[in-house]
N, C-alpha and C positions, 0 to 999 in steps of 0.2 A: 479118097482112095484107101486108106490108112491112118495106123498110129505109128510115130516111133516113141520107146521109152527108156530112158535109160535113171541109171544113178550114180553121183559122185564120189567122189573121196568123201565127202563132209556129210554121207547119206542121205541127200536131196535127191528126188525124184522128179523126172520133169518128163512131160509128156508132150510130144508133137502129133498137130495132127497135119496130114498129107493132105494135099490136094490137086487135084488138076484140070485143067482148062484148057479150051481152045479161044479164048479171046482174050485180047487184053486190050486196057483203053490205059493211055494216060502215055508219057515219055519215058525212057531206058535212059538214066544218067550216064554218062559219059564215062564210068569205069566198068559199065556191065555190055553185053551183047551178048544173042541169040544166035544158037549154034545147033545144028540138024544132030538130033538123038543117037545117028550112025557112027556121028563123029567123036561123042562124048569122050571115048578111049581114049582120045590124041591129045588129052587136058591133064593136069596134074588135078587129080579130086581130092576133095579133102574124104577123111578117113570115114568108110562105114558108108559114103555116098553111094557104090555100088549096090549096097545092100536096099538102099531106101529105091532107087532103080526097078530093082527085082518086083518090090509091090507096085510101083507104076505099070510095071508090066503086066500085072491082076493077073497073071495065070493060077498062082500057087499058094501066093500070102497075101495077107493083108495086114498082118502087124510084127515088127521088129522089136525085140527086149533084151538090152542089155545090163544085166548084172552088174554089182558092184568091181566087180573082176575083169568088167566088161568082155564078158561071153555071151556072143549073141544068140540067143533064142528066135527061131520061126513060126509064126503063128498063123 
């Protein structure tokens, strides 16, 4: 679906790549569960997940980069 990129205080650079599916095989351990995309709002996210959101939703972007300042760019 995408990249995310960002870099640290210690200026490493790390790069994610996205992905998405509609299948999955295997078991959900017992601290994670599956929750309908409508509802995602009503979740505490961790920070910049809305952003990575935004390219699952392939209308607009495809890749996320945040500076060492962490100011995100849209790509």
């Amino acid at each position: 679906m995408g990249i995310k990129q960002f870099i640290t205080s210690d200026n490493c650079r790390h790069i994610v790549f996205l992905y998405k599916t509609n299948v999955f095989n295997g078991k959900i351990n017992e601290e994670s569960h599956w929750i309908p995309l409508s509802n995602i709002q009503d979740y505490k996210l961790v920070s910049g997940l809305s952003d990575v959101l935004e390219v699952f939703a392939g209308t607009k972007f495809n890749e996320l980069y945040y500076n060492a300042q962490y100011q995100l760019k849209k790509y």
